[in-house]
N, C-alpha and C positions, 0 to 999 in steps of 0.2 A: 812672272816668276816661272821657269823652265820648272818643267814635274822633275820628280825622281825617277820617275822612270826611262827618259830618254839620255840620251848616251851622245856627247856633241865634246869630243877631246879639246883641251886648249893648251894652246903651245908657249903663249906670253908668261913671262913673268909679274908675277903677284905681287900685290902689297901685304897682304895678310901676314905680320908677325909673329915669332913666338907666342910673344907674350899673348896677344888676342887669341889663338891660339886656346892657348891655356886658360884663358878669362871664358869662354866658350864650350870648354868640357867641364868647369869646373859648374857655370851655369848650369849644362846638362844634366850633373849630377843632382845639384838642388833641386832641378826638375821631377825628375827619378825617384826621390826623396819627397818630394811634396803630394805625390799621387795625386794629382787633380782629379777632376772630371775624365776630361780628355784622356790622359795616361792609362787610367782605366780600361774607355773603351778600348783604345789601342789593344790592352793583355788581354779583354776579352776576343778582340776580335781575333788575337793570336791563337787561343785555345778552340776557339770554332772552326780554324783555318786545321790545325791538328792535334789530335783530341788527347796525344802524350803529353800536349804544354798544358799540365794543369794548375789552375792560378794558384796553388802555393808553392807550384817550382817554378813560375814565371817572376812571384813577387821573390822567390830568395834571388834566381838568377840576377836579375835587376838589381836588386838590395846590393848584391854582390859586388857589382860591378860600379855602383856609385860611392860603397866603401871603399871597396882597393883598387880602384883605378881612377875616379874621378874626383878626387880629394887634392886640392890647389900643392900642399905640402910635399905628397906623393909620387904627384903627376912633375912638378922641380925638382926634385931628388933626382929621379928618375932619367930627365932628357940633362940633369947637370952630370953623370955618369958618363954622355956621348958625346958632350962639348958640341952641343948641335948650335947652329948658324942663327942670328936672330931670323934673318931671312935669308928659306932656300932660293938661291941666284940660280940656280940650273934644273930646275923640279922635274923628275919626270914621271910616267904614265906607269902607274904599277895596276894591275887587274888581279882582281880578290875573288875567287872561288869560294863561298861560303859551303860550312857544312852546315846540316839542319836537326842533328840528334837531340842538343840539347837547345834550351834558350837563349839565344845571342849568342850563343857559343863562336861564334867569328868577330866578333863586337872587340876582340882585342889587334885584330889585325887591322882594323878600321882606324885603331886609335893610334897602332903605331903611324900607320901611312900620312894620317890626316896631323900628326905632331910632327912629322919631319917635314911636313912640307912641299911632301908629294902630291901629285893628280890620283886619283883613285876611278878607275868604273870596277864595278863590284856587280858578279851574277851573285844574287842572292839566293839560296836553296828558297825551293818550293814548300818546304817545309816551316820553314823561319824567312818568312819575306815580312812580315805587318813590323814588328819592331825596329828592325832596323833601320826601317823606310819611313820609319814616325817618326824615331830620331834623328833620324841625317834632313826629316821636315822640317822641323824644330830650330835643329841650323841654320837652316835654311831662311827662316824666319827672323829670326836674332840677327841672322849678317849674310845679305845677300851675294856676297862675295865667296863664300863657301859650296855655291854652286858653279865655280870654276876648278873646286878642288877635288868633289863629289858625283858623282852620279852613278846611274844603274841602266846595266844594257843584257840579254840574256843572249848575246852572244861578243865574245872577248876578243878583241882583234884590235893591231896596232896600237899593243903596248912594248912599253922596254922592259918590263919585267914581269912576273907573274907569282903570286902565293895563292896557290890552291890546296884545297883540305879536302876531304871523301875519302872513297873505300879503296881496296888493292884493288882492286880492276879497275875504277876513276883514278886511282892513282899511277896507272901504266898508261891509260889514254892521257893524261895530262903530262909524264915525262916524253912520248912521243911528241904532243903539239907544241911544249911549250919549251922544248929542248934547248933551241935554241936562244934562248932570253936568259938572264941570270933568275932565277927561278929557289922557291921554296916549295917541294913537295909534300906534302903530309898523306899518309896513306893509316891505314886501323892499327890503332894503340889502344890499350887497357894498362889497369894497375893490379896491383895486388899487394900483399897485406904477409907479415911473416911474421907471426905469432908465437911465444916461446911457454905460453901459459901463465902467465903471473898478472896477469892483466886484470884491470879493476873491474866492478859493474858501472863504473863512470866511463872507462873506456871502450868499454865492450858495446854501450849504449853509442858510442860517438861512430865507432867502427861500423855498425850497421846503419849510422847513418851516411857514411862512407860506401857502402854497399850501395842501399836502396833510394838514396838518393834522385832523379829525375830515373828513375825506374830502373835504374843500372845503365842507363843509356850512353853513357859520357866516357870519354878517353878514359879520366880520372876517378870515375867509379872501380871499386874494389871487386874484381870477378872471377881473383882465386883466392884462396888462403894456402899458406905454409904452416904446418902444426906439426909439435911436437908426437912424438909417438906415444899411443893411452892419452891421446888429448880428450878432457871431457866438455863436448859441447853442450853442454845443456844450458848451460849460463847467456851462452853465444844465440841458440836458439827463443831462450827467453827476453832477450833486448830486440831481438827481431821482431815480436808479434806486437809490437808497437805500430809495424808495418802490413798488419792483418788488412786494412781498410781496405787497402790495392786490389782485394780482391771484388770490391764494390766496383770497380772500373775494367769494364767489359774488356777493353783491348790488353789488360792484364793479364785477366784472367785467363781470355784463353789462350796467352801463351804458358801460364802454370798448368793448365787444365794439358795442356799439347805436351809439356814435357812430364809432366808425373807421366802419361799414358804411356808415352817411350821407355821410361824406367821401368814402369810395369809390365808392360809387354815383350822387354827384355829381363825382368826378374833381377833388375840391378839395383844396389842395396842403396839407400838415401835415408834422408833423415829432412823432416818439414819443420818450419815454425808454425806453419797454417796456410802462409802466402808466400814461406822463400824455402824453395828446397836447396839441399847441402847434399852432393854427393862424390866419391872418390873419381879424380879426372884430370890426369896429366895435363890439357891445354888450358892457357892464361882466359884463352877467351870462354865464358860462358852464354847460355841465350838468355835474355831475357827471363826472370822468376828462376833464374837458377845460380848456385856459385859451386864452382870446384873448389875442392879442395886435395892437398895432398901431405902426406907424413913423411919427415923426416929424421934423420938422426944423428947429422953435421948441419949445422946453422953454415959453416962456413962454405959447405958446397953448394949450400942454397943459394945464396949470396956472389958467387960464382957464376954460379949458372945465371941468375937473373943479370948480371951487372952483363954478361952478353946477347943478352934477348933485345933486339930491337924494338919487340913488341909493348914492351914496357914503358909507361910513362911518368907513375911515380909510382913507390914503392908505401905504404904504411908498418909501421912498429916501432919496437924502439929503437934507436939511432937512427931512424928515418922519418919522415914527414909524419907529426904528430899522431894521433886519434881523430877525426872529426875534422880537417883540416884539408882534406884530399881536393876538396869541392870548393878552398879558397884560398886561388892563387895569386901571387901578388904580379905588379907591372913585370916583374923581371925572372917568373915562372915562362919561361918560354917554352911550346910545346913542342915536342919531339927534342927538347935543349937545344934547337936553333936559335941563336941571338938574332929575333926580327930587326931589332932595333940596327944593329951594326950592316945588317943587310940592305936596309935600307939606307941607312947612310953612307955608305959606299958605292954604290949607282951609280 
């Protein structure tokens, strides 16, 4: 059996079906769900490799991902939307840039490519390399023909197309190399949260876990708020310290330790739960142990404004993506609203 790690393109057409396919993630999900032995050391070894992946945001991530994505019902609904081919006749070479912020956090572009019936080599972040390369094992294992589909190379050359994820400046070197191939770029997005004050201690509780979630780390983490004007946080402050513990986890801390100090040493006014500080600050994006916020006084300019910010990935309140929600999207949550799906079947 070829490792995962080496990178050997193949140009034949495959026997591998839909349907097997789909009988093989749905596998993976029970796997996922079964936490064996093995699966285990895998997460641990995940969290030794980076000390952000801590095993109860490696077991939601995961959790997550065999609920709304690898569920047989789900995963049909889903590819019956694109009228895909039982077998792709023309497959070609797509190359996956993984990002490494949160866990598996590219785990969904893996699943488009590998259900339409594409070739994939995939650089996996240095960050998140042990799970994805446990799982695409496991495949490997189940149906030795899945390493025709599959592999990993740390450097991406002579493919037809390319989807890569990282930062604006990875995201300006990858539109220069990869310009010319039919291409999905993703560069830094966050979310944010537009609050009008009427909100429960149920929801309030779900929102900070919208916030602090994989430590704020994720597109889809909450790292501004919109509030009303005389908005009383205290309620908001108090569902927060739920998340005091963070501050037991040294690489946390001292980024809370790092920015309380800047606000202090610029005399700029904030407000803690213990472990999340809250202070007034026009940009979407916050650092790490910290959330903006800012006041307004038209909902409908807010609203405005945000619906032109590129930087935005989803939005939380009411008439938008529930409470507590932000952190689980389904097969057809596409990031940055690119339809993967349609991109790849179009090739």
């Amino acid at each position: 059996m070829r490792s995962a790690g080496k990178y050997k393109p193949q140009r034949q057409i495959f026997e591998m079906t839909l349907a097997q396919r789909i009988d093989l993630l749905v596998r993976l999900g029970d796997y996922i769900k079964a936490d064996n032995e093995e699966w285990q050391t895998a997460k641990q070894q995940a969290y030794v490799q980076n000390g952000w992946f801590v095993p109860g945001f490696i077991n939601m991530a995961t959790s997550n991902i065999a609920g709304f994505f690898l569920e047989r019902e789900k995963l049909e609904s889903w590819v019956k939307q694109y009228n895909l081919p039982e077998e792709n006749a023309n497959p070609k070479t797509v190359g996956l840039v993984m990002a490494g912020n949160i866990p598996l956090v590219g785990f969904h572009d893996f699943l488009a490519v590998f259900i339409t019936g594409h070739i994939q080599v995939i650089k996996a972040s240095s960050k998140d390399a042990v799970l994805i390369k446990h799982l695409v094992k496991k495949l490997y294992e189940w149906e030795v023909t899945v390493q025709n589909y599959v592999s990993f190379a740390e450097m991406l050359k002579s493919c037809d197309a390319y989807i890569a994820t990282g930062s604006n400046n990875s995201g300006r070197y990858f539109e220069y190399y990869f310009s010319k191939y039919p291409n999905i770029i993703r560069k830094n997005r966050t979310s944010v949260a537009v609050l009008d004050a009427t909100e429960t201690p149920q929801e309030l509780d779900l929102l900070a876990d919208d916030m602090q979630q994989y430590f704020g780390l994720g597109c889809r983490n909450i790292t501004k708020l919109y509030v009303p004007k005389d908005y009383d946080f205290l309620p908001l402050l108090g569902a927060l310290k739920k998340y005091n513990y963070f501050l037991d986890i040294h690489k946390y801390k001292n980024n809370f330790d790092y920015q309380l100090a800047l606000l202090l040493l610029n005399n700029r006014y904030y407000m803690s739960s213990g472990a999340v500080i809250l202070t007034e600050n026009e940009p979407v994006f916050s650092p790490v142990s910290q959330v903006n916020f800012e006041y307004y006084t038209d909902r409908e300019q807010v609203l405005q404004k945000l619906n032109g910010d590129d930087n935005i990935q989803c939005i939380a309140g009411k008439g938008f993506i529930a409470f507590g929600q932000a952190q689980q999207p389904s097969l057809t949550d596409y990031a940055d609203g690119v339809d993967t799906m349609d991109f790849l079947k179009n090739l």
